[in-house]
C-alpha positions in Angstrom: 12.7 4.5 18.3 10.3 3.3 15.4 12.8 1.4 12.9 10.9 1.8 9.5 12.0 -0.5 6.4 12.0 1.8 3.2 13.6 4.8 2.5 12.6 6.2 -1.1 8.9 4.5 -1.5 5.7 6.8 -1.2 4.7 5.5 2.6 8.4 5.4 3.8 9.0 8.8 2.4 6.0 9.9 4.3 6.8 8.6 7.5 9.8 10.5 7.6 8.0 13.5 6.9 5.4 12.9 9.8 7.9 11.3 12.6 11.2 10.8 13.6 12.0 7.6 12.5 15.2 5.6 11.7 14.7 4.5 8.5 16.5 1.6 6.2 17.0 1.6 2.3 18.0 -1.1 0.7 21.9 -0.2 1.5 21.1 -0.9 4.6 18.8 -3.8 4.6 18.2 -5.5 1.3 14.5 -7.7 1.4 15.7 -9.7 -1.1 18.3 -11.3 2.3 15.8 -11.8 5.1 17.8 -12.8 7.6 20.0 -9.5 7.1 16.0 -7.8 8.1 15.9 -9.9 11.0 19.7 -8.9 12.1 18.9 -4.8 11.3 16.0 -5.6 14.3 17.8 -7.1 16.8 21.0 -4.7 16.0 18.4 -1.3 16.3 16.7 -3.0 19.0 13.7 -0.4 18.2 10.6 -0.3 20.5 8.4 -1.0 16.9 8.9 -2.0 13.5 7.1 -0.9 10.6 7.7 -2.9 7.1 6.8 0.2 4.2 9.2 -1.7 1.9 8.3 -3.9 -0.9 8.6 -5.7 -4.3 5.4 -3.7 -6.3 6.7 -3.9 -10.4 2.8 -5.7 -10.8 3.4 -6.9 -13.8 7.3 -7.5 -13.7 6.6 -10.0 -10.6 4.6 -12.5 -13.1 8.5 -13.5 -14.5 10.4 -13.0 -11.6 7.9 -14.3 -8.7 10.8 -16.3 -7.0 12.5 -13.1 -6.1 8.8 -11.0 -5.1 7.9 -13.7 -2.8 11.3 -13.5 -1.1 10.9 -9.7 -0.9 7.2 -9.6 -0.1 7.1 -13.0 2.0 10.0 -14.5 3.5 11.7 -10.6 4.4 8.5 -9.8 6.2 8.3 -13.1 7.7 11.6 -12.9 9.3 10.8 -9.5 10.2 7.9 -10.7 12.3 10.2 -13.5 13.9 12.3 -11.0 15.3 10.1 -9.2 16.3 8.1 -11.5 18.1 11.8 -13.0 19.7 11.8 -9.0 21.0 8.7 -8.8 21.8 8.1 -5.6 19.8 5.2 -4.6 17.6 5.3 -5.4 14.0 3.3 -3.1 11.5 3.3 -4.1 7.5 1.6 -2.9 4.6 -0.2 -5.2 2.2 -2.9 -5.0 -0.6 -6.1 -5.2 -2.1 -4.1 -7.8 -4.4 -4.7 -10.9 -2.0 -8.1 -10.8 -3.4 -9.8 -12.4 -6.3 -11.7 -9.2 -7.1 -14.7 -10.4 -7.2 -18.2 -9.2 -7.0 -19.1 -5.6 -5.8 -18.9 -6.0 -1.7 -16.3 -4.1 -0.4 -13.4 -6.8 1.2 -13.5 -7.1 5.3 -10.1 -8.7 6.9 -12.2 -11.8 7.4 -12.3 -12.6 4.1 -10.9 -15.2 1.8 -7.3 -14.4 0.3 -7.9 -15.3 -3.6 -4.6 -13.9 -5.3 -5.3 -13.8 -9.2 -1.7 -12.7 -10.1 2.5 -13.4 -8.7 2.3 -9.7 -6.3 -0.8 -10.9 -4.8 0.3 -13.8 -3.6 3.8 -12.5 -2.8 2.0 -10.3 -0.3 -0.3 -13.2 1.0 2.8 -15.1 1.5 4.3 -12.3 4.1 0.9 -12.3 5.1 0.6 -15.6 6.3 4.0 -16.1 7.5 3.4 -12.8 9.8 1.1 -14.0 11.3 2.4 -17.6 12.1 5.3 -15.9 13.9 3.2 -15.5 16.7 3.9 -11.3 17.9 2.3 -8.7 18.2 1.4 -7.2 14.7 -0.8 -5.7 12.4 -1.5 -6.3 8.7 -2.8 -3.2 6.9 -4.3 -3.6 3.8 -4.6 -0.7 1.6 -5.1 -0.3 -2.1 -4.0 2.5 -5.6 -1.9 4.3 -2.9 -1.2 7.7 -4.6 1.5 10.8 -3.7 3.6 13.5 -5.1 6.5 11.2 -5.3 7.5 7.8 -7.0 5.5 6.2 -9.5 1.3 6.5 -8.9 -0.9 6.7 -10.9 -1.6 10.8 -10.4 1.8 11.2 -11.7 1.5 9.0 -14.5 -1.8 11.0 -15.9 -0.2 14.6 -15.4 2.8 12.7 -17.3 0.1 11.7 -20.4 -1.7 15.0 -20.1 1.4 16.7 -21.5 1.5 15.4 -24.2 -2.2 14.0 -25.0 -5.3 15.9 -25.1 -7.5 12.4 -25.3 -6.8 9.0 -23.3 -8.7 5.4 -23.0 -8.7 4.7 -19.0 -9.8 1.7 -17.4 -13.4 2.2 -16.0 -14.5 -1.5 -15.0 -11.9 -1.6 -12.1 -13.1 0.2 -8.9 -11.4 0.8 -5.7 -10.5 3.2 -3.3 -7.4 5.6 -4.2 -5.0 6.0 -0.9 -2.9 8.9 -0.2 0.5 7.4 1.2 0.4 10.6 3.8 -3.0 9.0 5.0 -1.3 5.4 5.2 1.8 6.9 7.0 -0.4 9.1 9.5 -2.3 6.0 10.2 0.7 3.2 10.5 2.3 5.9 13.1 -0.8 6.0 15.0 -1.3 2.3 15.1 2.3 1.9 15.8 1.4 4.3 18.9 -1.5 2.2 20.0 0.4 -0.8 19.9 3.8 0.3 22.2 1.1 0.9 24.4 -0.3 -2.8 24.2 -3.1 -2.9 21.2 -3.0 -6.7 20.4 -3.6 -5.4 16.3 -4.7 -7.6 14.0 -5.5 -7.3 10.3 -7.2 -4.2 9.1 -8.3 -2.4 5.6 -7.1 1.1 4.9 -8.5 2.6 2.0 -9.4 6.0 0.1 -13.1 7.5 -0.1 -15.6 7.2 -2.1 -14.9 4.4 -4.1 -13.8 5.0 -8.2 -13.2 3.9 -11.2 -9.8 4.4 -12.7 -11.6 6.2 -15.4 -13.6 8.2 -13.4 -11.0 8.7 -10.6 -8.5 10.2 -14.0 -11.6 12.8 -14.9 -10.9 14.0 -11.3 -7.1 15.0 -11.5 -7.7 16.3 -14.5 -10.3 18.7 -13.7 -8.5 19.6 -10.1 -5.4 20.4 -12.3 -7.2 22.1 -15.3 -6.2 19.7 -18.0 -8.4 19.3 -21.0 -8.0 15.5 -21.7 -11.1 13.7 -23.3 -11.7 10.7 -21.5 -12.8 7.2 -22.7 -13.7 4.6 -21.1 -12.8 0.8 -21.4 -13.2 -2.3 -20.1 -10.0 -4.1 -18.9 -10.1 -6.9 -21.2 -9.1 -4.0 -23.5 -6.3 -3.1 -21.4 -4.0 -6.1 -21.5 -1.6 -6.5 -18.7 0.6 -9.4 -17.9 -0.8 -9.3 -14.5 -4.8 -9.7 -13.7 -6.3 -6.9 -12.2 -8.9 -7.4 -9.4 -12.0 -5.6 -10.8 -13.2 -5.0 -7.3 -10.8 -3.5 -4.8 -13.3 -1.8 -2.4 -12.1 -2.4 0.8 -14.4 -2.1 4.4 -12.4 -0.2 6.9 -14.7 -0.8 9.8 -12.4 -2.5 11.5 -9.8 -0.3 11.8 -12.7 2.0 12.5 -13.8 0.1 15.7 -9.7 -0.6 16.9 -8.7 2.3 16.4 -11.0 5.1 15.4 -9.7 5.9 12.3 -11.8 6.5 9.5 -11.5 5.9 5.4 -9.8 9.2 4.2 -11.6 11.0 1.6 -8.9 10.5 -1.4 -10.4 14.4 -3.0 -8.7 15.9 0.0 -6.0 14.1 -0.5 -5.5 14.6 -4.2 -5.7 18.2 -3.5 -2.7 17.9 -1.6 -1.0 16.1 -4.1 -1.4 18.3 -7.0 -0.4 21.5 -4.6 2.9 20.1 -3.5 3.0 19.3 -7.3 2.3 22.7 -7.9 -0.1 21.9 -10.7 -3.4 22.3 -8.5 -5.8 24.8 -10.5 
């Protein structure tokens, strides 16, 4: 049995769609207790864990960091602990976030973790405490993670579109948008690899080719048949109470090489998106 963390979130919703899993809302295991995590694992006694919950209100963590760093590092932390006590595999999400966003090279797992705002270094903090529990796990790193449910930003443009025929996006930021169907199918597969005695590791996970926000916008649009003018800005114009990285280009080759799964191609993706949204053109 693979005991998932996250019920209603865009990768837990997914990997209950793809696998038989038991999964746990926050009814039944609340990340802002961690040792109530740790408890859930040892009373499911799974054969793998995967960690799809998370604290991700970006901007909302920059006044309320005590509680995002319990949620995204002590809850996964005592995750890993138990299961490391089990020895059971432990698979987690993380981000782009733990970088600086600097420069234009895409990030590779060996990199320095630079965290410019609270969420990034929330995440860093499970990060490092997962891997100081000393199990088997694996850190996946993915980044703009996208789907037909919850809040993404598809959703939010098809939101705008309804109501505005012209919109200033974001073009200096540039990443790789993730389908949380991709991220699920991949977490499964690792998780797989893993019962079966993969060591893991740390690994990036994100959408191809690599986009602006503004440019990545232009593309639902024209898959859905909206007529929005675009615009774009750079984010200096875009305040946020959180810093964006500018570069969130991630190098999968790693996960690549482990596990022979390649970048998906977010266009695919997106297509799916808008048809289970019903608004593909």
């Amino acid at each position: 049995m693979i005991l998932v963390f996250g019920k209603t979130g865009q990768v837990a919703t997914q990997l209950q769609r793809q696998a038989t899993v038991t999964a746990l809302g926050r009814d039944a295991a609340d990340l802002s207790d961690p040792a109530a995590c740790a408890a859930a694992i040892r009373a499911h006694a799974p054969r793998c864990v995967i960690n799809a919950a998370a604290y991700t209100a970006v901007d909302r963590a920059e006044e309320d960091e005590d509680l995002a760093t319990v949620i995204n590092g002590a809850a996964p932390t005592a995750m890993a602990q138990a299961c490391a006590a089990l020895d059971i595999p432990f698979l987690h999400i993380s981000t782009d976030y733990v970088f600086d966003g600097s420069g234009s090279q895409p990030w590779t797992p060996e990199d320095k973790a630079r965290p410019l705002n609270a969420y990034g270094r929330s995440k860093r903090a499970g990060e490092t405490g997962i891997m100081a529990a000393g199990g088997r796990h694996a850190i996946l790193r993915t980044s703009w993670v996208v789907s037909a449910h919850g809040q993404n930003f598809v959703k939010t443009m098809l939101r705008l579109s309804e109501t505005r025929d012209a919109l200033s996006i974001v073009d200096d930021q540039i990443g790789g948008p993730t389908p949380a169907a991709e991220i699920a199918a991949t977490l499964l597969r690792m998780a797989e690899a893993m019962c079966a005695g993969h060591a893991g590791g740390v690994y990036h996970y994100g959408g191809a080719p690599w986009v602006s926000w503004k440019d990545f916008a232009a593309e639902i649009f024209a898959r859905a048949g909206r007529d929005v003018a675009l615009t774009g800005i750079p984010s200096v114009e875009y305040p946020t109470p959180a810093t964006r990285p500018l570069n969130s280009r991630l190098d999968g080759t790693a996960l690549q090489e482990a596990f022979g799964i390649a970048p998906p191609d977010w266009r695919a993706g997106l297509d799916d998106i808008l048809s289970e949204l019903e608004v593909l053109a």
